[in-house]
N, CA, C and O of each residue as an XYZ file, in Angstrom:
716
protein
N     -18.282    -28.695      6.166
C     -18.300    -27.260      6.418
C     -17.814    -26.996      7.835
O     -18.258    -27.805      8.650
N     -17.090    -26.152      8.275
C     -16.373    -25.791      9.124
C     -17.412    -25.115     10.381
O     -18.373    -24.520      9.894
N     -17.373    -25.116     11.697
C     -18.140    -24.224     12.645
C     -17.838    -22.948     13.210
O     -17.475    -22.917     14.386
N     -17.947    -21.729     12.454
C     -18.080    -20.909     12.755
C     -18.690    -19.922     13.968
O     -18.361    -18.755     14.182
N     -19.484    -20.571     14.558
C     -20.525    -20.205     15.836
C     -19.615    -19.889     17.252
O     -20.055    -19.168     18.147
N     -18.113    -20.629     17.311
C     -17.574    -20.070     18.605
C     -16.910    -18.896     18.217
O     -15.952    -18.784     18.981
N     -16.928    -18.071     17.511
C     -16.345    -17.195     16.961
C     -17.178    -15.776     16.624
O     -16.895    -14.610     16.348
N     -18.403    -16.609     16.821
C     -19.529    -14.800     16.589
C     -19.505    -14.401     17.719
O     -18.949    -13.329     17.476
N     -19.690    -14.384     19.003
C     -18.874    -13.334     20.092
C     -17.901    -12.241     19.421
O     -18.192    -11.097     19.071
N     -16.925    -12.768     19.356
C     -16.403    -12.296     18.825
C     -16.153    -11.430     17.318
O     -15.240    -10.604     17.306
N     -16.950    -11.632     16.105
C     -16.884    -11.579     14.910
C     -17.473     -9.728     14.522
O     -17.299     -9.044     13.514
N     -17.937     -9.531     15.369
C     -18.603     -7.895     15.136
C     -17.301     -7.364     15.585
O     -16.869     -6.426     14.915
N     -16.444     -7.849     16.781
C     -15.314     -6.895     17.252
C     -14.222     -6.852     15.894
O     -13.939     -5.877     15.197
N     -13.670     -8.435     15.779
C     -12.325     -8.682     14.816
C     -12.533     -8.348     13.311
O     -11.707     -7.711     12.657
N     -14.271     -9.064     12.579
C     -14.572     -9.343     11.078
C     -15.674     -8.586     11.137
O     -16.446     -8.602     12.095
N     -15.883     -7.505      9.572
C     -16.909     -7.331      9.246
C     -18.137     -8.326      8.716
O     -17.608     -9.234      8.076
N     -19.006     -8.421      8.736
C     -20.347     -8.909      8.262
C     -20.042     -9.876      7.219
O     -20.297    -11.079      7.260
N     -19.430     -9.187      6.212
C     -18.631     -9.621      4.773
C     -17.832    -10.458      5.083
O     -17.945    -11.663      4.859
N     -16.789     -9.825      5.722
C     -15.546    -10.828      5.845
C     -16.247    -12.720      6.691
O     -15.986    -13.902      6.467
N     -17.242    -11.919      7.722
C     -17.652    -13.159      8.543
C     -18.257    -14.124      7.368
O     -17.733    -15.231      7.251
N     -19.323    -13.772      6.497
C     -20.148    -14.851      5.628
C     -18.432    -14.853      4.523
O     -18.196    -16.054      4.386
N     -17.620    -14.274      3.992
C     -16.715    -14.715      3.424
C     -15.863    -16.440      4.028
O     -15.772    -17.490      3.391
N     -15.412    -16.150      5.323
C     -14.743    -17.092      6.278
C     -15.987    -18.180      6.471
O     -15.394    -19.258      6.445
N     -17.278    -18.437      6.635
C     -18.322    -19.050      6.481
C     -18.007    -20.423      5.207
O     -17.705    -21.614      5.267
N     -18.275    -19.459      4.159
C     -17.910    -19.467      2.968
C     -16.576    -20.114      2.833
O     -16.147    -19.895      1.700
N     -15.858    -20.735      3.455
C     -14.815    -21.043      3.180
C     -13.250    -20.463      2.427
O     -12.259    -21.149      2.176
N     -13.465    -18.891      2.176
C     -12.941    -17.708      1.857
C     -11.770    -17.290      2.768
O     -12.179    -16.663      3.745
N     -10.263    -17.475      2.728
C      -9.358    -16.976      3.522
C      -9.771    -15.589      3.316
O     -10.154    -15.194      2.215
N      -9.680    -14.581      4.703
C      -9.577    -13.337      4.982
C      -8.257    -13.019      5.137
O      -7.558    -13.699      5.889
N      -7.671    -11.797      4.352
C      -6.755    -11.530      5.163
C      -6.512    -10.040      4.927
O      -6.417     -9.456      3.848
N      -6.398     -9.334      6.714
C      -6.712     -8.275      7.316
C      -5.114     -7.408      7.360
O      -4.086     -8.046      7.585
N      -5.090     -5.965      7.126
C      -3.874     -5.527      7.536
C      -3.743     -5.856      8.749
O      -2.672     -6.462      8.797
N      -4.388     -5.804     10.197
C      -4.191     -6.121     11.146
C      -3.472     -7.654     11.475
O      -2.589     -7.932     12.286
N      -4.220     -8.530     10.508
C      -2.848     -9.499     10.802
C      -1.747     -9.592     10.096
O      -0.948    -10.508     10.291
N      -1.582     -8.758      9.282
C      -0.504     -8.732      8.758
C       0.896     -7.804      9.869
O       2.120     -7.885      9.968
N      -0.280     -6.928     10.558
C       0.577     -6.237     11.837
C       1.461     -7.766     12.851
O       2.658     -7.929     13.088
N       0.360     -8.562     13.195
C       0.464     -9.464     14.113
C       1.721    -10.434     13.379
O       2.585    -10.946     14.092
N       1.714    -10.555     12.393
C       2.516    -11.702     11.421
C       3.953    -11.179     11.533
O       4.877    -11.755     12.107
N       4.015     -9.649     10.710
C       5.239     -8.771     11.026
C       6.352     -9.165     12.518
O       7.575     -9.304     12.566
N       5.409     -9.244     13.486
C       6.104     -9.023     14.447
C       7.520    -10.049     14.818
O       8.487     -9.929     15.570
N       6.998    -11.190     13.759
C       8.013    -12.359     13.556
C       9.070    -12.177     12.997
O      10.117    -12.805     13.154
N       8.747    -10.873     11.970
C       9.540    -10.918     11.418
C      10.544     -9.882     11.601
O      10.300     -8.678     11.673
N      12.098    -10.625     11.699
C      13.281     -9.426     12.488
C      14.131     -8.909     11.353
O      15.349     -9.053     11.247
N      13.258     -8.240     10.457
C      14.421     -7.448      9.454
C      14.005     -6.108      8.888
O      12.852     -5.688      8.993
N      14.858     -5.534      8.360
C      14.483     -4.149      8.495
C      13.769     -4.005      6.822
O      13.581     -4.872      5.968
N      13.471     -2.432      6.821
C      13.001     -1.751      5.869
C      13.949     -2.239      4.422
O      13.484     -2.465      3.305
N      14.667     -2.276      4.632
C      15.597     -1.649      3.395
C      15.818     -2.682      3.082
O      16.471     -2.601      2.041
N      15.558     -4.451      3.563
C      15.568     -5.582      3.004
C      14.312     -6.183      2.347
O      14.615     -7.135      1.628
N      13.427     -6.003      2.366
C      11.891     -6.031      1.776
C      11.201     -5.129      0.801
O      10.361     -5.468     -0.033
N      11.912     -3.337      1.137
C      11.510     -2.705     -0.255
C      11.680     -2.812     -1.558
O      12.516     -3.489     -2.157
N      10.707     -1.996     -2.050
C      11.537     -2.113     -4.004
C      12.128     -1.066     -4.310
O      11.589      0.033     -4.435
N      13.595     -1.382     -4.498
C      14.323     -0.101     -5.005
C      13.976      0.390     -6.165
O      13.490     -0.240     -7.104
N      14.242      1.616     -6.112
C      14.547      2.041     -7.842
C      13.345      3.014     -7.697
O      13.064      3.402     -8.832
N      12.565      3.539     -6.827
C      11.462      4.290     -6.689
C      11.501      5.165     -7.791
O      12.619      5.632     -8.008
N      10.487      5.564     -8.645
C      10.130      6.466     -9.811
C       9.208      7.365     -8.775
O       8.456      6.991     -7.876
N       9.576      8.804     -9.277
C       8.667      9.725     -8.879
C       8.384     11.186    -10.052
O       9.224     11.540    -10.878
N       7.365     11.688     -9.906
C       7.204     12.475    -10.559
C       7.274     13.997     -9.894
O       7.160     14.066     -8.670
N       7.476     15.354    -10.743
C       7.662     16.558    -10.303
C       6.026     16.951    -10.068
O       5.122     16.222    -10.476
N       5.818     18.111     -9.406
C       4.277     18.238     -9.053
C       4.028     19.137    -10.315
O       3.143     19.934    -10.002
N       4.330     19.294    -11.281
C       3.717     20.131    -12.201
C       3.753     19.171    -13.614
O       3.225     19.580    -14.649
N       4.299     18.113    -13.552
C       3.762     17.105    -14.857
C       2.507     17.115    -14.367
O       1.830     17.566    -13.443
N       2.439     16.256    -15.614
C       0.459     16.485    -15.622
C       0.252     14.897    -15.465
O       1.184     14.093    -15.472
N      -1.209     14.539    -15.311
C      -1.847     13.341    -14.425
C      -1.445     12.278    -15.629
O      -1.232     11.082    -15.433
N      -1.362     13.148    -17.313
C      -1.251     11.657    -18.249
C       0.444     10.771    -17.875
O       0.763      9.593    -17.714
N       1.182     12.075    -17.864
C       2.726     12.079    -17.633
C       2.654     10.909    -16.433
O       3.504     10.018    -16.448
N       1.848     10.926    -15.621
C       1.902     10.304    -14.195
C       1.113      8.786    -14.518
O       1.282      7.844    -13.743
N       0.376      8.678    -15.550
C      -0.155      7.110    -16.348
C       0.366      6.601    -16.500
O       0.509      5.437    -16.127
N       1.410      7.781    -17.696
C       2.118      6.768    -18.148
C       3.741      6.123    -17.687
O       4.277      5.136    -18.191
N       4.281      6.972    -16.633
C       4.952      6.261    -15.981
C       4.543      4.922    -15.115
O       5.111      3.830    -15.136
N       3.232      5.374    -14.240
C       2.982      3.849    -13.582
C       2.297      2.665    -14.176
O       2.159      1.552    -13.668
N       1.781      3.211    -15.661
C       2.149      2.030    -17.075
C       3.124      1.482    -16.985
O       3.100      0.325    -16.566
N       4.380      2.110    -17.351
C       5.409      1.759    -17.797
C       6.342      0.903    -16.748
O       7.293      0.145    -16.939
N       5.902      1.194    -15.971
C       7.046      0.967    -14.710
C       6.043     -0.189    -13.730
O       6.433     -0.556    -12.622
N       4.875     -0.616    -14.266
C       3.968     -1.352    -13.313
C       3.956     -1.321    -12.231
O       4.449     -2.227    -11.560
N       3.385     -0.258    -11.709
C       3.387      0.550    -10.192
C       1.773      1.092    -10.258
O       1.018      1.219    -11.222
N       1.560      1.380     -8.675
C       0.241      1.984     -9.147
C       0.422      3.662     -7.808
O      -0.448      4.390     -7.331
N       1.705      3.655     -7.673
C       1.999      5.134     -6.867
C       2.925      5.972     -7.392
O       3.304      5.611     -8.506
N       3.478      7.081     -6.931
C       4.472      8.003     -6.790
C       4.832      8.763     -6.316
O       4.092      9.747     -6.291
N       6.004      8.863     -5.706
C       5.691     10.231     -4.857
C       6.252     11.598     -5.901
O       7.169     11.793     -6.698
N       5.108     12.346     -5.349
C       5.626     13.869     -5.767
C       6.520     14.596     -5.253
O       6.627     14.876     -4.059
N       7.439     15.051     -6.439
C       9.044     15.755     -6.265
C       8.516     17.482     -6.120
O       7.507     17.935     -6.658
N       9.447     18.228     -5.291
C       9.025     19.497     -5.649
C      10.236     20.109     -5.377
O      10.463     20.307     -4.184
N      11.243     20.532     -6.346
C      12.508     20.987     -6.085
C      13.732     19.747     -5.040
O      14.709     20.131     -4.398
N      13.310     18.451     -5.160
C      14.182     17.761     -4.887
C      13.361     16.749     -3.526
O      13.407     15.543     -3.283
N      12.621     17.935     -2.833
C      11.633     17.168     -1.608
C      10.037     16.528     -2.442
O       9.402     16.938     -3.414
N       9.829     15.276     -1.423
C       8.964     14.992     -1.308
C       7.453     15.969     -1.082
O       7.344     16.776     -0.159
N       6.612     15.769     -1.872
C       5.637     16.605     -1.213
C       4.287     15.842     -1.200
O       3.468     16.301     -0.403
N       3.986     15.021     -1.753
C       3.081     14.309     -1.647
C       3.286     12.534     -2.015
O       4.200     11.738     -1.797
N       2.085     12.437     -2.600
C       1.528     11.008     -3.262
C       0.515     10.673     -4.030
O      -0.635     10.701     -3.594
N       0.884     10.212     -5.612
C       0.169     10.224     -6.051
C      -0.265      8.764     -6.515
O       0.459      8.075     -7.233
N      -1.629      8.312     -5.999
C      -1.406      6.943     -6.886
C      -2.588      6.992     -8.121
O      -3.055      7.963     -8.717
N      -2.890      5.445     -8.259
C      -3.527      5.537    -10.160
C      -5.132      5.634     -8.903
O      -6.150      5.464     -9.575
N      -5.318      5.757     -8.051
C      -6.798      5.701     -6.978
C      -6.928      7.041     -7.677
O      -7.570      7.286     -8.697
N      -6.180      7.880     -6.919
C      -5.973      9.415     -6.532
C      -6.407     10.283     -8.287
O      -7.072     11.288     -8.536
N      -5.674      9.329     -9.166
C      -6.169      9.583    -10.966
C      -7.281      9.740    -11.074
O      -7.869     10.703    -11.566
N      -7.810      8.529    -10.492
C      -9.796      8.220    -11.322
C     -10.400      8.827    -10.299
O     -11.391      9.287    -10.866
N     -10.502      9.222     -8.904
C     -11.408      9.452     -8.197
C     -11.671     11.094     -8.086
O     -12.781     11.623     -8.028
N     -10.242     11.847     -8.068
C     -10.362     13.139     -8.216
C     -10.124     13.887     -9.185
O     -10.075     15.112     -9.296
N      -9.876     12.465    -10.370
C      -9.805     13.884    -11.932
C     -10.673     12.991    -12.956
O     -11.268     13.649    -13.809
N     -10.811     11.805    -12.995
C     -11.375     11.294    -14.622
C     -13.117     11.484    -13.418
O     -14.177     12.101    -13.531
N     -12.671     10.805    -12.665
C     -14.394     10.930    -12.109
C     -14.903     12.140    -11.786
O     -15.951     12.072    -11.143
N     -14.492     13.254    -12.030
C     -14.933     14.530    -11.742
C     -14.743     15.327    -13.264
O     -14.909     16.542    -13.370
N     -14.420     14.563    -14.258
C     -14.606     14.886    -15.343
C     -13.658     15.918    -15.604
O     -14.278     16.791    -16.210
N     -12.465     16.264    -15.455
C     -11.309     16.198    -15.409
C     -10.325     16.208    -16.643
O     -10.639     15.289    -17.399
N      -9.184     16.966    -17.139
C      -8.584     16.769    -18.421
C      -7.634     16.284    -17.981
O      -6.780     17.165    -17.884
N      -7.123     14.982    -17.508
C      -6.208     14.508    -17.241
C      -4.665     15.236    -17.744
O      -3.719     15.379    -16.969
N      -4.655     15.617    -19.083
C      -4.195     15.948    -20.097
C      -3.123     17.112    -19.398
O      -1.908     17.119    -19.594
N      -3.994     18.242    -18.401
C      -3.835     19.391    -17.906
C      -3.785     19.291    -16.214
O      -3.195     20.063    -15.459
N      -4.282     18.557    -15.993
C      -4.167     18.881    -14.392
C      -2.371     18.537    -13.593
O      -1.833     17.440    -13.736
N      -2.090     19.027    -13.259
C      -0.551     18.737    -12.814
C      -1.119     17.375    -11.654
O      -2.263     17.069    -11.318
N       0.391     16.706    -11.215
C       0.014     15.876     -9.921
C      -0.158     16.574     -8.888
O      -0.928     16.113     -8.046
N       0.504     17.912     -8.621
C       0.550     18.310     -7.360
C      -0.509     18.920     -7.068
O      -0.471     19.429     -5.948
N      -1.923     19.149     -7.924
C      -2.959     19.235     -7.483
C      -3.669     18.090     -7.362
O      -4.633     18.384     -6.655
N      -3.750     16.477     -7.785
C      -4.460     15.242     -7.320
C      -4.000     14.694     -6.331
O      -4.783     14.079     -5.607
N      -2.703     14.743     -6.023
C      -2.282     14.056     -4.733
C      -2.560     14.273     -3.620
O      -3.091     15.338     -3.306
N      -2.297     13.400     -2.808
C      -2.526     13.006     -1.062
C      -1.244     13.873     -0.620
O      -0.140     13.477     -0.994
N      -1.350     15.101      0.203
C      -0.208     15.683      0.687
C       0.290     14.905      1.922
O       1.512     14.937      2.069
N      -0.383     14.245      2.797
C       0.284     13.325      3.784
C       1.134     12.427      3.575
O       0.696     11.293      3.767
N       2.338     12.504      3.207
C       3.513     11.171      2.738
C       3.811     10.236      4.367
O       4.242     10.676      5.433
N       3.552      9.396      4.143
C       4.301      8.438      5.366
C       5.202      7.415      5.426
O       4.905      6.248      5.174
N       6.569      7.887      5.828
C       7.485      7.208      5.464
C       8.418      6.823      6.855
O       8.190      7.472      7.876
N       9.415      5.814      6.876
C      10.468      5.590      8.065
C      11.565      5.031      7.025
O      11.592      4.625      5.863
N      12.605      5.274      8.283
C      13.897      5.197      7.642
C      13.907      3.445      7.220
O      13.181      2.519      7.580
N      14.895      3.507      6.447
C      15.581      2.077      6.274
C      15.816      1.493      6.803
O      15.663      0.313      6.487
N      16.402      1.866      8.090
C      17.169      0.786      8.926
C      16.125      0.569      9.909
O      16.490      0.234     11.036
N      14.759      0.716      9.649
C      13.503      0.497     10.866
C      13.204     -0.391     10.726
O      13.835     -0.872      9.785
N      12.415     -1.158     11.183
C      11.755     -2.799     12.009
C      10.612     -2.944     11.022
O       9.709     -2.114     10.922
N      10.700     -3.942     10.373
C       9.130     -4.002      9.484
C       8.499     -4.558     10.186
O       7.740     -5.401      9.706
N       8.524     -4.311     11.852
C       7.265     -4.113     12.596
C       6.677     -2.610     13.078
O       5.652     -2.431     13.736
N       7.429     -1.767     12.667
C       7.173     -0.541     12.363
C       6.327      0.134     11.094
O       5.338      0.866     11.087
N       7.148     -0.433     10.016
C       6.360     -0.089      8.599
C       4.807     -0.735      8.771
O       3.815     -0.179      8.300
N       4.772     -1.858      9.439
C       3.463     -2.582      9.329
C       2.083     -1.418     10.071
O       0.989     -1.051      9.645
N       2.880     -1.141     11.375
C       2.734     -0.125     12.300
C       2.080      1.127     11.965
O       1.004      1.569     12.369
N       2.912      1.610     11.165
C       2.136      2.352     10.176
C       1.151      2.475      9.199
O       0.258      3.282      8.942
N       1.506      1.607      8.808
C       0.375      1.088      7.861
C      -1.223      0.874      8.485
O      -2.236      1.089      7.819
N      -1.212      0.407      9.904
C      -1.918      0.016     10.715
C      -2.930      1.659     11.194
O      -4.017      2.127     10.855
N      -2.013      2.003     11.967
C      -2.302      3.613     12.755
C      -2.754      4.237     11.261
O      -3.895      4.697     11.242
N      -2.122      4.294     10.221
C      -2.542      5.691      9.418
C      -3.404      5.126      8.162
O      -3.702      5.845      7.208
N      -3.807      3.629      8.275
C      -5.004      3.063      7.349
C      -4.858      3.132      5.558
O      -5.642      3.302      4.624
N      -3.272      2.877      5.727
C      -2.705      3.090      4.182
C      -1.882      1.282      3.848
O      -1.374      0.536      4.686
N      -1.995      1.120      2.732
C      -1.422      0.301      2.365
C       0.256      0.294      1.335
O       0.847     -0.627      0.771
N       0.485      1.399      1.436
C       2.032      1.487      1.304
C       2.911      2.491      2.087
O       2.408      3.605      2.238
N       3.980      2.308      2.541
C       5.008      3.209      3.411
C       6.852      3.212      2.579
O       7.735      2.389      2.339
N       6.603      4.729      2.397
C       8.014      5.259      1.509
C       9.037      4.835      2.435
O       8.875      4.626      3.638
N      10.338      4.702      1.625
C      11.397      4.542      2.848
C      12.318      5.081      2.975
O      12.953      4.959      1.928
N      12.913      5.736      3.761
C      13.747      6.979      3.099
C      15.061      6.451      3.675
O      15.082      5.523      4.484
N      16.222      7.112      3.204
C      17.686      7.030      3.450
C      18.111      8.059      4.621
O      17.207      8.782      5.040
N      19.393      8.198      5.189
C      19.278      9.035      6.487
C      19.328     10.935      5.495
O      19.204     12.061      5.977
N      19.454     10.690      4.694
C      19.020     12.573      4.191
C      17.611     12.461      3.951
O      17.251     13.188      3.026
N      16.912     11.947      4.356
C      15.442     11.926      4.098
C      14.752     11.706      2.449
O      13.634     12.013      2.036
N      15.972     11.021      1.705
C      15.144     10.668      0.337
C      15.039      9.473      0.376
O      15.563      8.623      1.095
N      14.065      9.408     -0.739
C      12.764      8.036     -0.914
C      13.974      7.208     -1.476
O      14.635      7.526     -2.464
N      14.108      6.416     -0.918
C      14.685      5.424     -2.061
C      13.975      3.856     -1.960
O      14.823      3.066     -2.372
N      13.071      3.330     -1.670
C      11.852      2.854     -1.858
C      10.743      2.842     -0.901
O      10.552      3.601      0.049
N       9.849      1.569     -1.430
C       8.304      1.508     -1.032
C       8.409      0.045     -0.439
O       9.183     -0.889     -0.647
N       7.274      0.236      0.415
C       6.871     -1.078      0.991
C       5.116     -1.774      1.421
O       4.414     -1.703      2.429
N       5.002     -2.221      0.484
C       3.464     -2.179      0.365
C       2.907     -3.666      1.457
O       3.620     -4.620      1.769
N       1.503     -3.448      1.836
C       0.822     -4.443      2.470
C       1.213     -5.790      1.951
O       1.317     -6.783      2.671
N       1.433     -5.767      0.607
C       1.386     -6.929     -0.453
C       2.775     -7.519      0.176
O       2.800     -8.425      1.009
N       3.960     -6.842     -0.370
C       5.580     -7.052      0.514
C       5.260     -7.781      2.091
O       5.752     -8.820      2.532
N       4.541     -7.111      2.574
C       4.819     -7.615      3.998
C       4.131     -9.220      4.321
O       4.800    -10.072      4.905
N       3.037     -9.420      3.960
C       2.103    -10.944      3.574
C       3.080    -11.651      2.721
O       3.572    -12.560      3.389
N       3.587    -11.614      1.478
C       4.670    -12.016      0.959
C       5.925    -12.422      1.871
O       6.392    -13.561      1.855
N       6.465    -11.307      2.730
C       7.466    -11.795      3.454
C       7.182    -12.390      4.451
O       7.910    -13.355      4.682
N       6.056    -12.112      5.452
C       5.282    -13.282      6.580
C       4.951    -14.142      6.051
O       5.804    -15.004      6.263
N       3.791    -14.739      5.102
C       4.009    -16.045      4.619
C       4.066    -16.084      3.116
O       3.310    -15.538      2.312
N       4.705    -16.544      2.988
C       4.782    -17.023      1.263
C       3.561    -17.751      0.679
O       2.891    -17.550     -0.334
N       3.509    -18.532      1.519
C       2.829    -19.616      0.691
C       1.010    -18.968      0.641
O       0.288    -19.088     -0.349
N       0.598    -18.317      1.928
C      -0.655    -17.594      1.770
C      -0.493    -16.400      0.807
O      -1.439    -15.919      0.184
N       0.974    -15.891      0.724
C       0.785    -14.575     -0.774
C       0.404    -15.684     -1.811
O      -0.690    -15.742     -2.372
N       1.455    -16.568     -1.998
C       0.861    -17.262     -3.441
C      -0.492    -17.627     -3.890
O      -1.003    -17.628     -5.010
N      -0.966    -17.953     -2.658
C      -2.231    -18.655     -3.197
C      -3.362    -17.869     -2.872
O      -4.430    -18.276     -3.330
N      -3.380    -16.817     -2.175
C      -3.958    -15.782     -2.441
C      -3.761    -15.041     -3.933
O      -4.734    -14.942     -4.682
N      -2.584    -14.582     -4.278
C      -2.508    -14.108     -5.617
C      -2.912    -15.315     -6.733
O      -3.275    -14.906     -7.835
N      -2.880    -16.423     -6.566
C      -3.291    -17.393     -7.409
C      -4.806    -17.085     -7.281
O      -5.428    -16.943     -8.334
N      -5.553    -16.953     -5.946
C      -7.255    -17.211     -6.267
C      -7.330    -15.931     -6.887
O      -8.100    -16.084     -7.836
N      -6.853    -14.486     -6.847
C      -6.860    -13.675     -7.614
C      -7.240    -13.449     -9.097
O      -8.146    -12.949     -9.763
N      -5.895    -14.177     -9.277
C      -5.766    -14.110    -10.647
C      -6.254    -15.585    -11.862
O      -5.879    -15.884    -12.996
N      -7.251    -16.197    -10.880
C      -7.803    -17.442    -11.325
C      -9.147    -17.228    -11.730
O      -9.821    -18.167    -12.152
């Protein structure tokens, strides 16, 4: 078993409680914050790490319309269209917490009343020590990416960036996952 003890000084500032008996536990942690720190290695931009092909929905489909695209398309966001602009974000969180858990007709509610109106996005040609950046400051785990007319043309999630800093900790993280 590993010694943990030069590290509780420290462990209330860097790890929660959890995370500390997790790392105890022999449990890799891994924090957006180091994923900030990891980024910084890495020298390539936005528009080489996103996923193209972004699906979005209009703000007046309704929340099933918005299922069943991020069914279909195995996604769990979207951004909301409103005459061509961005106006929000909707993900499958934003579904269960403010319409099935509030008892809710999925059926009827449009997206542009469940969504997150704060979109946070940077251009393409920015530093995915920026996107990380963001991610960091505004406590979200995905950042839109827009083209120089300001449309989405993809996403870049926490997951992307651990993936592109190390490979081998995405894998085997997604392996204890899905084990």
């Amino acid at each position: 078993m590993k010694d943990f003890n030069h590290i509780n000084a420290l462990s209330n500032f860097m790890i929660s409680p959890t995370e500390m008996a997790l790392a105890k536990a022999g449990v890799k942690v891994v924090k957006k914050a180091k994923v900030l720190v990891v980024s910084k290695e890495l020298k390539m931009k936005a528009r080489e790490i996103m996923h193209k092909g972004l699906k979005t929905i209009d703000g007046n489909e309704s929340l099933e319309s918005a299922a069943h695209i991020m069914k279909d398309s195995d996604i769990g966001c979207l951004p909301v269209v409103s005459n061509g602009e961005v106006v929000g974000v909707l993900t499958d969180r934003d579904i269960v917490t403010r319409c099935l858990a509030e008892d809710k007709d999925y059926h009827s509610v449009k997206a542009s009343d469940c969504m997150t109106k704060k979109v946070v996005s940077v251009s393409e040609d920015s530093e995915v020590e920026e996107v990380s950046r963001k991610m960091v400051d505004d406590k979200i785990s995905r950042v839109f990416i827009e083209d120089n007319q300001h449309r989405p043309v993809g996403l870049v999630s926490v997951e992307d960036l651990v993936h592109h800093s190390d490979p081998g900790l995405f894998k085997s993280t997604l392996s204890a996952i899905k084990s």
